[in-house]
C-alpha positions, -999 to +999 in steps of 0.1 A: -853-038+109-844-003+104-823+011+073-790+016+096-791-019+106-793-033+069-769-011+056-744-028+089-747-060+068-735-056+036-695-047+024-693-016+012-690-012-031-659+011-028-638-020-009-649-048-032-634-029-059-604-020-045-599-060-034-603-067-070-579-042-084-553-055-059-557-091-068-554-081-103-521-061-094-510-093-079-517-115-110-499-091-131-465-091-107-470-127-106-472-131-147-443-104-146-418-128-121-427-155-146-420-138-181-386-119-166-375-156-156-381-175-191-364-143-206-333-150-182-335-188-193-334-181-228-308-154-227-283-176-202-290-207-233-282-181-260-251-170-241-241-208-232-245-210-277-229-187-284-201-198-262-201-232-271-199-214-309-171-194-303-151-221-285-152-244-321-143-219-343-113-210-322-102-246-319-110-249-357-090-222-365-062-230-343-068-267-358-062-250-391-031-224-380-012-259-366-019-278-398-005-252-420+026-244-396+035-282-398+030-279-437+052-249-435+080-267-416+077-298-438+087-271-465+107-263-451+124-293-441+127-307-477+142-270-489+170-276-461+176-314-467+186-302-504+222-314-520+237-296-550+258-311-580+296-300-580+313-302-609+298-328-640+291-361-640+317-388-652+315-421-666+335-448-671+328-473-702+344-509-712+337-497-749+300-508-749+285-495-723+285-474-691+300-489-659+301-466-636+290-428-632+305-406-603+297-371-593+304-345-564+278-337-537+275-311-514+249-290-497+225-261-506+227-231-486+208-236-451+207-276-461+209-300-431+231-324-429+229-357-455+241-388-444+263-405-472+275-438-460+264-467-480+265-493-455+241-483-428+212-502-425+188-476-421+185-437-426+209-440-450+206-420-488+192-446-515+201-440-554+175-451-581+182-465-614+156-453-643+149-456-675+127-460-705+125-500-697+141-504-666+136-492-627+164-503-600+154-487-561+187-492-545+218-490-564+251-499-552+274-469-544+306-457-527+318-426-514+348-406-511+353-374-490+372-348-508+369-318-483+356-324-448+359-347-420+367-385-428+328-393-419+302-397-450+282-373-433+280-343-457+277-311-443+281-276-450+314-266-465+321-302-475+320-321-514+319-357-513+323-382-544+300-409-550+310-438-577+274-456-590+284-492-597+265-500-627+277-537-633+257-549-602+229-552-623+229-569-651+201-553-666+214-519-667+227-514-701+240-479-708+249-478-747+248-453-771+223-426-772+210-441-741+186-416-717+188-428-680+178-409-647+194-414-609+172-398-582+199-396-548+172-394-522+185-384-488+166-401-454+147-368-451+143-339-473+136-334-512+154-359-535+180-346-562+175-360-595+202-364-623+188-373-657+218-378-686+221-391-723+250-411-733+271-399-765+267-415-800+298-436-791+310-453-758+345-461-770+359-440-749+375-457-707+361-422-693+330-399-708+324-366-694+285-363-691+281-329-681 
């Protein structure tokens, strides 16, 4: 066999070289395609975190933003429901002891409207009896309009009297020296609380409290 025909035979060096360098090449692009796709995974999951994040700290904070609005309003509320004393507080006496106490009621500037009539069943303001020995929830009381409409609705611009019948409990005893609290809580809205002493003597059909 001569040297030309060998030499037909084998692949040249140069090509084998140049097949492994591409192969190679392709391995890397391959490796490449792989990495740049987990990189995309992991930066869509970060993004779907970070959304997921951001979506409960704006509902928590929007939580928090309605929670102290409706604390706000229920402020405000109680501030508006409000009555004021007019005048001082009168008491009647049989010459031992309180019968009766009556004051004038109307409302705080901005108050909302109070509804004063003794004989509803329901929303209706309730007077509390207390003292150092003795609690009473619902006292019996009347009312009398003395500026406003003929309703016992109190609003603005109107006083209204309301008599305390004291004798409808018999374990109410109002003597001398004698310190005793009424709390006139309206259906909604902050309470109004009236705390007197009686004088040293009760002798007297009318007492002015103060």
């Amino acid at each position: 066999m001569t040297r030309a025909a060998a030499g037909a035979g084998r692949v040249p060096r140069g090509g084998a070289k140049m097949d492994r360098i591409k192969e190679m090449c392709r391995r890397l692009r391959e490796e490449r395609g792989i990495t740049g796709l987990e990189t995309a995974i992991v930066l869509i999951a970060f993004v779907v975190v970070a959304a997921v994040f951001a979506f409960v700290v704006l509902s928590t904070g929007l939580f928090s933003s309605e929670r102290s609005k409706e604390t706000v309003y229920a402020g405000l509320a109680k501030t508006r429901g409000s009555m004021e004393l007019a005048g001082s507080i009168i008491a009647d006496s049989d010459g031992t002891k309180l019968t009766d106490v009556t004051f004038d009621l109307t409302l705080a500037a901005g108050g909302d409207q109070v509804n004063l009539n003794p004989t509803d069943p329901s929303n209706r303001t309730v007077i509390s009896y207390v003292d150092s020995n003795y609690t009473n929830n619902n006292l019996t009381y009347t009312t009398a309009v003395i500026t406003g409409n003929a309703d016992s609705l109190l609003e603005q611009g109107e006083l209204i009297e309301v008599a305390v019948d004291l004798t409808q409990d018999a374990l109410i005893n109002i003597g001398t020296n004698h310190t005793f609290t009424l709390e006139i809580k309206p259906p909604q809205g902050s309470y109004m609380v009236i705390q007197r002493t009686s004088p040293a003597s009760v002798v007297q059909s009318v007492i002015n409290l103060n």
